[in-house]
FIKOLZA-1660 file (N, C-alpha, C; in steps of 0.1 Angstrom, whole numbers, plus 5000, padded with zeros to 4 digits):
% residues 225
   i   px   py   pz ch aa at
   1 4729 5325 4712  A  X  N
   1 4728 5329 4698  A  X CA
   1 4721 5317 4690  A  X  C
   2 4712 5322 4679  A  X  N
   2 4711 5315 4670  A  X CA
   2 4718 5302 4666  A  X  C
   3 4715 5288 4668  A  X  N
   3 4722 5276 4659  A  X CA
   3 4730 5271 4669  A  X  C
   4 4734 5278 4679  A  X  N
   4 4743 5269 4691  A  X CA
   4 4740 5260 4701  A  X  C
   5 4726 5261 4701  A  X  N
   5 4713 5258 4714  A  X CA
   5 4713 5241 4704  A  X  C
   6 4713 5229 4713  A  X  N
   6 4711 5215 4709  A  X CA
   6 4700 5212 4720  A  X  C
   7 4689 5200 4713  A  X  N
   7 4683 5193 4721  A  X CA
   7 4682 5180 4723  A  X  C
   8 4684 5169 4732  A  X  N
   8 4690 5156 4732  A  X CA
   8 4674 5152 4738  A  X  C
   9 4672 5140 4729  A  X  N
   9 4662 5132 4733  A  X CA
   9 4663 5113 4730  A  X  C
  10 4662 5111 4747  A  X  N
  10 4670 5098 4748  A  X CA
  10 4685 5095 4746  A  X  C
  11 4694 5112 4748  A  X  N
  11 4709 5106 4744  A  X CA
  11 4711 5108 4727  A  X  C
  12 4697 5110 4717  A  X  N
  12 4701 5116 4709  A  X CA
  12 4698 5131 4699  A  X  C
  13 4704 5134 4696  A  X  N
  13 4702 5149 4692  A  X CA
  13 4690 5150 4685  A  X  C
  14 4681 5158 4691  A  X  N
  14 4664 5161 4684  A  X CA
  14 4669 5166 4676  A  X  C
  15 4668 5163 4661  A  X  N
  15 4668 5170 4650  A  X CA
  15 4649 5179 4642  A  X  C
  16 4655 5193 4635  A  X  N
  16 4649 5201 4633  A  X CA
  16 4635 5195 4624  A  X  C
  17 4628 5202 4621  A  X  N
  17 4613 5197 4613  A  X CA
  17 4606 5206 4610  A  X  C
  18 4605 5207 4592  A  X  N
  18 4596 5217 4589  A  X CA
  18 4588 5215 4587  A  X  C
  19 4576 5208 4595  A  X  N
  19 4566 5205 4596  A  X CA
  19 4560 5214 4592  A  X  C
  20 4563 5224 4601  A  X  N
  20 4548 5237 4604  A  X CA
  20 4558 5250 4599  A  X  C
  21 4572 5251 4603  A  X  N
  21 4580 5263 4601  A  X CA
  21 4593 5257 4591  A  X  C
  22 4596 5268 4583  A  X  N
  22 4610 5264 4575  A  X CA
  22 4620 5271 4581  A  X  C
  23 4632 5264 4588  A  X  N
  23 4637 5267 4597  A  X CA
  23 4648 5278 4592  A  X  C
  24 4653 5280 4579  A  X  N
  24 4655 5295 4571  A  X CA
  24 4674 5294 4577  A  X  C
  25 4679 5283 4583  A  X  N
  25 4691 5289 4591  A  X CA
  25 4689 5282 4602  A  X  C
  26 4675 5290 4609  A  X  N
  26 4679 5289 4625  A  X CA
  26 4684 5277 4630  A  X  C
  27 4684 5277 4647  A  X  N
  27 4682 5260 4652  A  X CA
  27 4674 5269 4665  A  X  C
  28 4675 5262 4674  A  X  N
  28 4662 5257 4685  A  X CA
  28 4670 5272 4692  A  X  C
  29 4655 5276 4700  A  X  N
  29 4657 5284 4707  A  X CA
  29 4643 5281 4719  A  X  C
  30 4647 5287 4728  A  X  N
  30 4636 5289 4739  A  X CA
  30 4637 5299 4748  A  X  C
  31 4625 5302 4757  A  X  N
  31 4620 5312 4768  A  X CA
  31 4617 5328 4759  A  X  C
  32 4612 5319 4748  A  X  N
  32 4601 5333 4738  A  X CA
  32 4591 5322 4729  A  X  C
  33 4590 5332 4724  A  X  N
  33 4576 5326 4709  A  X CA
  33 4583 5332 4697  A  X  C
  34 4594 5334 4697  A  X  N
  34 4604 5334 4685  A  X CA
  34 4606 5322 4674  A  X  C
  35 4609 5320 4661  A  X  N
  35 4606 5314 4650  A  X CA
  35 4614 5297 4656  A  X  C
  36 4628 5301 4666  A  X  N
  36 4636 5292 4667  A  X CA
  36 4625 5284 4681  A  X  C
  37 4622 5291 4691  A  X  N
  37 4615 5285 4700  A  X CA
  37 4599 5275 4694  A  X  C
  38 4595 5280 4682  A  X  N
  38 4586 5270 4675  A  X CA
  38 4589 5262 4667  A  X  C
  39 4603 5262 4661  A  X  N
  39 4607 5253 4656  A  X CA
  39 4614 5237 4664  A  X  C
  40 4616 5245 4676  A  X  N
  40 4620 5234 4685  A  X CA
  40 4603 5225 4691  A  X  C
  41 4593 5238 4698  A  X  N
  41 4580 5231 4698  A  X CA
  41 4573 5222 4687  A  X  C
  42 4575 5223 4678  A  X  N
  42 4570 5214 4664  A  X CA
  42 4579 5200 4663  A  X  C
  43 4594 5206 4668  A  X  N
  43 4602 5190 4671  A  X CA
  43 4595 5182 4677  A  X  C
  44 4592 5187 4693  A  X  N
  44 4593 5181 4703  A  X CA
  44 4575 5174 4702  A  X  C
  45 4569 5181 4697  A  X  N
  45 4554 5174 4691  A  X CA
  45 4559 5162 4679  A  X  C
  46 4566 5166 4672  A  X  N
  46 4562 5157 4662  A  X CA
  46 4567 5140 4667  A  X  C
  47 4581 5141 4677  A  X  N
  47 4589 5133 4683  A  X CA
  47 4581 5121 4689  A  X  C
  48 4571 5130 4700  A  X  N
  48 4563 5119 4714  A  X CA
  48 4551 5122 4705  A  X  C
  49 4546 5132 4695  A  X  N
  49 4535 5124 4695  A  X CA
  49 4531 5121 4675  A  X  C
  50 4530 5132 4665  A  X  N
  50 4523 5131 4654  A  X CA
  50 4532 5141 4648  A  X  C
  51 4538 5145 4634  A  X  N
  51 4535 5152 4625  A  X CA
  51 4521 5161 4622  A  X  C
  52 4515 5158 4626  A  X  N
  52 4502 5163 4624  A  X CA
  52 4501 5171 4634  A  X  C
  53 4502 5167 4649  A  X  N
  53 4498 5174 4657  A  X CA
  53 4509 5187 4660  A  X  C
  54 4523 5181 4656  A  X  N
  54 4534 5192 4654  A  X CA
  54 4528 5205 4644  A  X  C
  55 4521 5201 4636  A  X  N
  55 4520 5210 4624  A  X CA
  55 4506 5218 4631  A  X  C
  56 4497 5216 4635  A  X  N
  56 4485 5222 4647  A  X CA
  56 4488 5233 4658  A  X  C
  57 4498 5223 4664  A  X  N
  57 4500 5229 4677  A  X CA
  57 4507 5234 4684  A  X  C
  58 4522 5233 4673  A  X  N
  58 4532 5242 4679  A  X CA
  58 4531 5255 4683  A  X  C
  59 4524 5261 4677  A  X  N
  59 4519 5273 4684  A  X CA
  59 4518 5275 4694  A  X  C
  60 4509 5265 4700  A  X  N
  60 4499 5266 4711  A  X CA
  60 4511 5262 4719  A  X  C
  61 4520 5253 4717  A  X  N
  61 4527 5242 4730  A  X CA
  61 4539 5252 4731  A  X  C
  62 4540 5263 4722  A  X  N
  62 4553 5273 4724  A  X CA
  62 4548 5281 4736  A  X  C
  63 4543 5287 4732  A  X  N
  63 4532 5300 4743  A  X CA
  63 4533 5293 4753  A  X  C
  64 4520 5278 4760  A  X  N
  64 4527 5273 4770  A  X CA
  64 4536 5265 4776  A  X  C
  65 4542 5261 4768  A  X  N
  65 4558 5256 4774  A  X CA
  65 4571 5262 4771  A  X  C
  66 4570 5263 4756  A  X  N
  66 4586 5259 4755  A  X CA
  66 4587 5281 4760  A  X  C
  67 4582 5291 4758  A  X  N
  67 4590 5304 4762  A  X CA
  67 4587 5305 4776  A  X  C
  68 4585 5294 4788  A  X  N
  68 4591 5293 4799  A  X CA
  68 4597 5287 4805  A  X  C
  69 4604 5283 4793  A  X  N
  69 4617 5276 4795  A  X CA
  69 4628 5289 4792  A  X  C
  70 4630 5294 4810  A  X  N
  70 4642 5305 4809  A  X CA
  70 4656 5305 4811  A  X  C
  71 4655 5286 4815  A  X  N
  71 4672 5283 4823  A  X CA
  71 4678 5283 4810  A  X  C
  72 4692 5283 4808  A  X  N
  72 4700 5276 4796  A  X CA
  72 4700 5259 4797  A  X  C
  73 4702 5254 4804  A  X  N
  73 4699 5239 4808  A  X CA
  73 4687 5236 4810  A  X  C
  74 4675 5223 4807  A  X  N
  74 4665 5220 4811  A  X CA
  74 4664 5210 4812  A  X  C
  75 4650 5202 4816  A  X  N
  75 4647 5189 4812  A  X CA
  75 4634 5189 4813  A  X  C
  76 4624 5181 4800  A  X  N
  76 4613 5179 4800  A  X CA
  76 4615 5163 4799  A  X  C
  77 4601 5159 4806  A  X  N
  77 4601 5144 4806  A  X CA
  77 4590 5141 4795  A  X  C
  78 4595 5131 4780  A  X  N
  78 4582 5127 4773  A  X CA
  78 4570 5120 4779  A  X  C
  79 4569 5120 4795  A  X  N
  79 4552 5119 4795  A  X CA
  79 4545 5131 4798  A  X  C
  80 4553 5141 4805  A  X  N
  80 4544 5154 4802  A  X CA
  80 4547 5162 4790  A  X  C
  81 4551 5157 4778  A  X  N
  81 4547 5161 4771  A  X CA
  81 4538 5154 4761  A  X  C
  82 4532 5143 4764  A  X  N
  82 4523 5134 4761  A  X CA
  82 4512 5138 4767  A  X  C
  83 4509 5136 4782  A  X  N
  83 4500 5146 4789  A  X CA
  83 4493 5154 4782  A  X  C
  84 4502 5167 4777  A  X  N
  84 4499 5185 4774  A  X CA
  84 4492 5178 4760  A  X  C
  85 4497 5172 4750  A  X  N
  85 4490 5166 4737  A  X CA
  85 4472 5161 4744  A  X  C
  86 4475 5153 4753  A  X  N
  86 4460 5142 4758  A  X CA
  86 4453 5155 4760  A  X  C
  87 4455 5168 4774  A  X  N
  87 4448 5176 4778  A  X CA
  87 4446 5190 4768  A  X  C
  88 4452 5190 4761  A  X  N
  88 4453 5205 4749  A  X CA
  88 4454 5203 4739  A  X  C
  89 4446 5190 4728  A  X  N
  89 4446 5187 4719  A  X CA
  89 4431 5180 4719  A  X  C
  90 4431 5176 4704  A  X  N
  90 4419 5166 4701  A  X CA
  90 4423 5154 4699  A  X  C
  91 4437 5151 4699  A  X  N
  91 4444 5141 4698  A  X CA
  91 4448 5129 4711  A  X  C
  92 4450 5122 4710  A  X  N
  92 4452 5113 4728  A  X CA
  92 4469 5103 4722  A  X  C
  93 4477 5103 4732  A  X  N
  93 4486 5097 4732  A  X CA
  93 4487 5090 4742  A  X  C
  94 4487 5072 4742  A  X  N
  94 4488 5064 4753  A  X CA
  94 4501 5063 4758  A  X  C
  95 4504 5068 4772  A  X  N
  95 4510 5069 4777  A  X CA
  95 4511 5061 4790  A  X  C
  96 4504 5047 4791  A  X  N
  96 4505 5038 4800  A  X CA
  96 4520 5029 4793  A  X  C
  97 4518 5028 4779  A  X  N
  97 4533 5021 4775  A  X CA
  97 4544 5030 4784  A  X  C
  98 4542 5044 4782  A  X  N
  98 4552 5054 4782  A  X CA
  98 4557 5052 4798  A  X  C
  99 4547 5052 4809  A  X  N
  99 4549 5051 4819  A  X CA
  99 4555 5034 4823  A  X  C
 100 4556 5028 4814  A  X  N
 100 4557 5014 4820  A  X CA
 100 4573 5015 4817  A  X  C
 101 4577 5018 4800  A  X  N
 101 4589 5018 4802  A  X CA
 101 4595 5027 4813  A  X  C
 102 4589 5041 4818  A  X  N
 102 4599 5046 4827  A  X CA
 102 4598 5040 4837  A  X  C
 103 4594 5034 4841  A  X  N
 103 4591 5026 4850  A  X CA
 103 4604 5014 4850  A  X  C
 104 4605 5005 4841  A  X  N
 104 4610 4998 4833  A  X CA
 104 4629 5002 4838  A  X  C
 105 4626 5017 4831  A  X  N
 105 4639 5024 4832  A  X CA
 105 4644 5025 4839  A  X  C
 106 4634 5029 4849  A  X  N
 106 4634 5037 4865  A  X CA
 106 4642 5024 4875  A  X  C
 107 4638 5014 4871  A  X  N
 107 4644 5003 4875  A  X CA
 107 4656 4999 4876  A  X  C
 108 4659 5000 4860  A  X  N
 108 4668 4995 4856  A  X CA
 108 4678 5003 4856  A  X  C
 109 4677 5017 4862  A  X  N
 109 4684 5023 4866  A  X CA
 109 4692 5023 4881  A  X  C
 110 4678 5021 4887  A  X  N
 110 4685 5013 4901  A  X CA
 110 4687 5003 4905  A  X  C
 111 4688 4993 4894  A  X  N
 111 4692 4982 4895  A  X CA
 111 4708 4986 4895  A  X  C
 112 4714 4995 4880  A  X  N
 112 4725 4997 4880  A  X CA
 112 4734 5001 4886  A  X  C
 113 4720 5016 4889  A  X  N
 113 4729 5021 4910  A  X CA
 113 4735 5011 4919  A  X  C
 114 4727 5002 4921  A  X  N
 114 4727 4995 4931  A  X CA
 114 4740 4987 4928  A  X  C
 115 4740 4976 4914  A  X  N
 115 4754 4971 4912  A  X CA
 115 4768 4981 4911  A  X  C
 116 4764 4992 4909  A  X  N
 116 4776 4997 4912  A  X CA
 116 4780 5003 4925  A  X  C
 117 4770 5006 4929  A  X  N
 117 4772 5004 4946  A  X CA
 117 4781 4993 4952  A  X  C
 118 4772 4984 4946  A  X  N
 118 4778 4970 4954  A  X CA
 118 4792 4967 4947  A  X  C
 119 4796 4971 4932  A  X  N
 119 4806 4968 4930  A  X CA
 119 4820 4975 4938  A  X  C
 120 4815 4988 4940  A  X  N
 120 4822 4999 4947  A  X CA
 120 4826 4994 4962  A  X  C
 121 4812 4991 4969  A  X  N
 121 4817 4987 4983  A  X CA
 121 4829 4972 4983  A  X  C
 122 4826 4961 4969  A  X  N
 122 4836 4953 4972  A  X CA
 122 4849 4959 4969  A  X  C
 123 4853 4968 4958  A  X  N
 123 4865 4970 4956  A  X CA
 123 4868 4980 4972  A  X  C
 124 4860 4981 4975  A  X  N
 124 4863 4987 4986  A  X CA
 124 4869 4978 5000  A  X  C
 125 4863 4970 5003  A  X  N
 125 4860 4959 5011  A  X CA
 125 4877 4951 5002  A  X  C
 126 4878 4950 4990  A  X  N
 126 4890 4942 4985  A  X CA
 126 4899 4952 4992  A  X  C
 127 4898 4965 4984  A  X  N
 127 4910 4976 4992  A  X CA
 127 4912 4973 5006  A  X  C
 128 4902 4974 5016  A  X  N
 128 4905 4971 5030  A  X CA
 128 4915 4963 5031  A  X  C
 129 4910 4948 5027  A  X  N
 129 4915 4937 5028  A  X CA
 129 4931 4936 5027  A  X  C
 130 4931 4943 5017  A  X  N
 130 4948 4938 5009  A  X CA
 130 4952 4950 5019  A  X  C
 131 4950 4964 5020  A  X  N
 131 4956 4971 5036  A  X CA
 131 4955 4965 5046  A  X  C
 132 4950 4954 5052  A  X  N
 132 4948 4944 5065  A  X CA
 132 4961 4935 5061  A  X  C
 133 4960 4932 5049  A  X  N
 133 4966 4918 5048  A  X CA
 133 4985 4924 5046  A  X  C
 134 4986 4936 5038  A  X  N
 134 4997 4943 5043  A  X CA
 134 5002 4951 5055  A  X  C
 135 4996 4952 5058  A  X  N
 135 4999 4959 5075  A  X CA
 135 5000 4951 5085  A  X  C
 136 4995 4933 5084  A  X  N
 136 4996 4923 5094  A  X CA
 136 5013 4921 5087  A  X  C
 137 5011 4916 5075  A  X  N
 137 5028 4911 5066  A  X CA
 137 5035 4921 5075  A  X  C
 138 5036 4935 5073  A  X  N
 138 5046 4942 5076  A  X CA
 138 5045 4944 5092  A  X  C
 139 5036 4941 5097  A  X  N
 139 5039 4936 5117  A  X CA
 139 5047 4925 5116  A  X  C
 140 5042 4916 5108  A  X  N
 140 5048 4901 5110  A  X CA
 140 5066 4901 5108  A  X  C
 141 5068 4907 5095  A  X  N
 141 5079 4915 5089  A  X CA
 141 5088 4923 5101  A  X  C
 142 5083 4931 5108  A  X  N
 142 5088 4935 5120  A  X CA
 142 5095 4927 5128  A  X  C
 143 5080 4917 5135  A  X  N
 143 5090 4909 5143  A  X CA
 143 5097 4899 5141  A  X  C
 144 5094 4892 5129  A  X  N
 144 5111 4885 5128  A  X CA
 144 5119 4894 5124  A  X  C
 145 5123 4907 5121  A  X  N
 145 5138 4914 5120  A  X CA
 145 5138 4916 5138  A  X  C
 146 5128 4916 5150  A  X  N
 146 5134 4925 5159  A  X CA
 146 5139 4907 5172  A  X  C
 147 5130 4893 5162  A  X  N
 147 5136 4883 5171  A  X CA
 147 5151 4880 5165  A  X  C
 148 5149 4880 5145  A  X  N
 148 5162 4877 5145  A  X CA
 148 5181 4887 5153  A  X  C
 149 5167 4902 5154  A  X  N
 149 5180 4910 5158  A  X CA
 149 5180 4906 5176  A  X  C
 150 5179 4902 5182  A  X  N
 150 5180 4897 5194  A  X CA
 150 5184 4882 5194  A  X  C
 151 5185 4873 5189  A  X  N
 151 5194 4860 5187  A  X CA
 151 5204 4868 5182  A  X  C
 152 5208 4875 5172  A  X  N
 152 5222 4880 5166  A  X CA
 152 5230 4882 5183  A  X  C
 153 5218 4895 5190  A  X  N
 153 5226 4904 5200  A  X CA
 153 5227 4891 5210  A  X  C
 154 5221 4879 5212  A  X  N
 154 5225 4871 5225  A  X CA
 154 5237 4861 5217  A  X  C
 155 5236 4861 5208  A  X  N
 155 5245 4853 5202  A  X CA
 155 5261 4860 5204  A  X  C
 156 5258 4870 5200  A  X  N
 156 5274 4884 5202  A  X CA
 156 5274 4882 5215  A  X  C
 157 5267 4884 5224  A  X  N
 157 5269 4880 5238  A  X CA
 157 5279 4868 5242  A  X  C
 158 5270 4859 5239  A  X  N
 158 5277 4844 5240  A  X CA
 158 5291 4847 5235  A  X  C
 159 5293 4849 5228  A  X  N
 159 5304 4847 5224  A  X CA
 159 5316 4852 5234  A  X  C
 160 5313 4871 5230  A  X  N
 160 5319 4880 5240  A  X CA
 160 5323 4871 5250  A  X  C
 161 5313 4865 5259  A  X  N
 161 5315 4861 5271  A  X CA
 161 5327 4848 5273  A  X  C
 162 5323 4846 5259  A  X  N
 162 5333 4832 5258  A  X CA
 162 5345 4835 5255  A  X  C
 163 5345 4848 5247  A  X  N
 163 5362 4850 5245  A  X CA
 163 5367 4857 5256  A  X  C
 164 5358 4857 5267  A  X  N
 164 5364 4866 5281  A  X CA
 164 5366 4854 5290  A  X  C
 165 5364 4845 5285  A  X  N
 165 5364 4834 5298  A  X CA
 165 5382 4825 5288  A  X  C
 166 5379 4827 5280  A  X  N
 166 5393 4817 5275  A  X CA
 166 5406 4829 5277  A  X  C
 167 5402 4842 5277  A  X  N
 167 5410 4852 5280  A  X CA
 167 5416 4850 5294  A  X  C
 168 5402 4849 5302  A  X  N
 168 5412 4850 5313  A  X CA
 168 5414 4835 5317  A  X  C
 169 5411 4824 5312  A  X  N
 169 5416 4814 5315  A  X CA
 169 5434 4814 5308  A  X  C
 170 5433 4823 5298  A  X  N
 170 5446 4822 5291  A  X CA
 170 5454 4827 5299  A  X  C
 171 5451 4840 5309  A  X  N
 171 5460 4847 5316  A  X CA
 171 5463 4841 5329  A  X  C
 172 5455 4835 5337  A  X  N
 172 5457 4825 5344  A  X CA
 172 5466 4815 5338  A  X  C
 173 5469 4809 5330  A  X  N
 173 5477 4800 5326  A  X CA
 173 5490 4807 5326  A  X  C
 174 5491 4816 5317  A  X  N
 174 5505 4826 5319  A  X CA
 174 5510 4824 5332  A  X  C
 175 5500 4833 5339  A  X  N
 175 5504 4837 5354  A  X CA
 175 5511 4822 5359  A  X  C
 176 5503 4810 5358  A  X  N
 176 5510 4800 5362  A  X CA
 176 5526 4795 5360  A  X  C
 177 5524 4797 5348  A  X  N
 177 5539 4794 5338  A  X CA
 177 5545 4800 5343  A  X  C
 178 5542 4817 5348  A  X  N
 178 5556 4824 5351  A  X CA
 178 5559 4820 5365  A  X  C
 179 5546 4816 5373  A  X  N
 179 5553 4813 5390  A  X CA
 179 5556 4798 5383  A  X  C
 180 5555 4792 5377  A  X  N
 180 5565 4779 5376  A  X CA
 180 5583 4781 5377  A  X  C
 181 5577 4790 5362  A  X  N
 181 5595 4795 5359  A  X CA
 181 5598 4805 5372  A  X  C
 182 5597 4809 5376  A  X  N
 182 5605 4814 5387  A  X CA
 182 5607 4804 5400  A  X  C
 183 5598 4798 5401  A  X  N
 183 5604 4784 5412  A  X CA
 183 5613 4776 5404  A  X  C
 184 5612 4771 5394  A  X  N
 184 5623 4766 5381  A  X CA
 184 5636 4773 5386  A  X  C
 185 5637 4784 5381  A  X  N
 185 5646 4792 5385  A  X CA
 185 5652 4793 5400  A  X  C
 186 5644 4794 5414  A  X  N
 186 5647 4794 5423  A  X CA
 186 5655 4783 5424  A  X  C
 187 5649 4772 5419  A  X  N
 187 5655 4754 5423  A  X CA
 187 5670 4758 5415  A  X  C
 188 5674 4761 5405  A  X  N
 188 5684 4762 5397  A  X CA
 188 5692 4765 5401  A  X  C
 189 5688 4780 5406  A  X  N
 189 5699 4790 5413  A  X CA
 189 5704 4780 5431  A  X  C
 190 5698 4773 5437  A  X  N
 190 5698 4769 5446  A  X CA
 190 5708 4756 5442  A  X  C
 191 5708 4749 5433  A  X  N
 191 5716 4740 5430  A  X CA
 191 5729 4744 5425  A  X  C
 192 5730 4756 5418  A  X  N
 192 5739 4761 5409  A  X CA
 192 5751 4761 5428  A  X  C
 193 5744 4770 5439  A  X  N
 193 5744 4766 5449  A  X CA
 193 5757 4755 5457  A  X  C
 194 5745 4747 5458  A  X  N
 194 5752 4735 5460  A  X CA
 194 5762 4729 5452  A  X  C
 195 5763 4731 5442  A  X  N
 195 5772 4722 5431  A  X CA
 195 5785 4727 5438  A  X  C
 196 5787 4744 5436  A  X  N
 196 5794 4758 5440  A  X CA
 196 5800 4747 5456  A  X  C
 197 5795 4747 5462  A  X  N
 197 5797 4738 5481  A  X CA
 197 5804 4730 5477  A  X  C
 198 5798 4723 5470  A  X  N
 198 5803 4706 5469  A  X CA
 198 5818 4709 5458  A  X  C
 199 5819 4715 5449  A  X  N
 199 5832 4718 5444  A  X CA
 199 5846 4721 5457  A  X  C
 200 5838 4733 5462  A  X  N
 200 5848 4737 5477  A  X CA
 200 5853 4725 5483  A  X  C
 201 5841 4716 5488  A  X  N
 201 5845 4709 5496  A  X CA
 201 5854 4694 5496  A  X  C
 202 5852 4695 5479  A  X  N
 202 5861 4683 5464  A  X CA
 202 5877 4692 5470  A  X  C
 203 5878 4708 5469  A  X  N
 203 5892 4709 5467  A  X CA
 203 5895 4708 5485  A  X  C
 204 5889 4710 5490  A  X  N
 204 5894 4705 5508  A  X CA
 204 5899 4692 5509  A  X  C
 205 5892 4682 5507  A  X  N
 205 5894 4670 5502  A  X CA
 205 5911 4667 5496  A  X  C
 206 5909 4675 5483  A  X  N
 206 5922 4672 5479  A  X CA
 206 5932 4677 5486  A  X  C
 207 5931 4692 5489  A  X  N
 207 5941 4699 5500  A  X CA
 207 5946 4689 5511  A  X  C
 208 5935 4680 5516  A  X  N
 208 5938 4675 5526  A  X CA
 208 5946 4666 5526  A  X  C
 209 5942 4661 5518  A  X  N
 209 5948 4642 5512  A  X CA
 209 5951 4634 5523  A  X  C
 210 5937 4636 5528  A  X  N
 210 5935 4622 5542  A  X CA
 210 5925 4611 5530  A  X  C
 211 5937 4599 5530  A  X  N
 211 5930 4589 5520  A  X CA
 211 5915 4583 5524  A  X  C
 212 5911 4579 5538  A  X  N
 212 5904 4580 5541  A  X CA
 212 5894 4587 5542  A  X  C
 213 5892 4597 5537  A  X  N
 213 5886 4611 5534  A  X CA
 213 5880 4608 5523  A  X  C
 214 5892 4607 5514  A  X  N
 214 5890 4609 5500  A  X CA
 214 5885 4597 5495  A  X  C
 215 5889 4586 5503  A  X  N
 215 5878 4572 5496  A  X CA
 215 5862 4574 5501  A  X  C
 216 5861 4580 5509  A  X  N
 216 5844 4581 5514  A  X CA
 216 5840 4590 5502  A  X  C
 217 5846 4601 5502  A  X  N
 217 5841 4609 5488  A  X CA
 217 5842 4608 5474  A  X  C
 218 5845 4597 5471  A  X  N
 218 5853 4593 5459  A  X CA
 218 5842 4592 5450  A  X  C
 219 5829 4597 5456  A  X  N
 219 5815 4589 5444  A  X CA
 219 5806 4605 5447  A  X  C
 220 5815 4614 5453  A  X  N
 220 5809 4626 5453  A  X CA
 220 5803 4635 5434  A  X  C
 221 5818 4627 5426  A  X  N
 221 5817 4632 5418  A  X CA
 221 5803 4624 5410  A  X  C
 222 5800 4618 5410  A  X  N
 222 5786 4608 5406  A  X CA
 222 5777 4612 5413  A  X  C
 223 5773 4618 5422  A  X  N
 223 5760 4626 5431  A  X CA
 223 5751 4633 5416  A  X  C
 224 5742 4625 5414  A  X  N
 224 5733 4637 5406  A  X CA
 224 5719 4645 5420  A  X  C
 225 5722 4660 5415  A  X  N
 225 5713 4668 5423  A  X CA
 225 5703 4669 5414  A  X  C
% end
């Protein structure tokens, strides 16, 4: 529709010109010879090249350009429309400046490509990096949890092994003590024994009352067993 169609030249909005048409309302139109399609031709002359030649030749530059322009999106470049002025006019527009800035541009466009290229591949090349340098950390990270967890497990070992060795050195000792105390005991009972003999043989003694008897045994009672 009428007034919603915009035209950007260099990034800024081509504004209207009643050079040659009073634009009555409209705004820019194209892919006809309608009042809006020559009002935009009369822009785009007066822009790259003269007021004068906008006010001449819109006509002419509508018919051949602008109503075959049928897409909704376009793009013309201002050296061919410098060009169409040099070849379809009596007018000449130097367009060696024109080409030098695109040129210029053209450059400095891939110059820009290029640094952001290159900025792109470093943050890329950074990204690698810091994933290298985290993925070695967290190997590294690994194996000291899996050496310290194996000093832990030989260490619990050690130990284990050592509270099994004082264990059974402990029960060995027991075992000793008890065959002590029961030879303890055997000697005891074996004296308890004797003492038992030697008492009998105190009252024979006396039964007997052979003096000579009883003076040889007279230090029986002082015998320690």
């Amino acid at each position: 529709m009428f007034g919603d169609n915009s035209v950007k030249y260099m990034n800024i909005e081509l504004g209207l010109t009643s050079v040659n048409y009073d634009d009555s309302g409209y705004g820019f139109d194209w892919g006809n010879t309608e009042k809006g399609s020559k009002l935009l031709a009369s822009a785009i002359l007066a822009k790259i090249g003269t007021p004068t030649i906008a006010r001449v030749y819109a006509d002419k530059y509508t018919r051949s350009v602008i109503q075959k322009l049928t897409q909704d999106s376009w793009s013309l470049e201002a050296m061919e429309v410098a060009k169409w002025i040099n070849e379809n006019t009596d007018h000449t527009i130097d367009i060696s400046t024109d080409e030098k800035s695109q040129e210029k541009e053209s450059l400095k466009e891939a110059e820009e490509l290029e640094l952001k290229a290159k900025e792109e591949r470093r943050i890329e090349r950074e990204k690698q990096f810091q994933q290298e340098v985290q993925k070695r950390l967290k190997e590294k990270e690994t194996r000291e949890k899996l050496k310290k967890a194996q000093r832990e497990k030989e260490e619990s070992d050690k130990s284990k092994n050592a509270v099994k060795q004082y264990e059974a050195e402990i029960k060995k000792y027991k075992n000793e003590i008890k065959t002590q105390q029961h030879t303890i005991k055997k000697q005891e009972n074996e004296i308890d024994r004797y003492k038992q003999k030697l008492e009998k043989y105190q009252k024979v003694l006396q039964l007997l009352d052979i003096p000579a008897l009883r003076k040889k045994f007279t230090t029986l009672d002082e015998i320690e067993i």
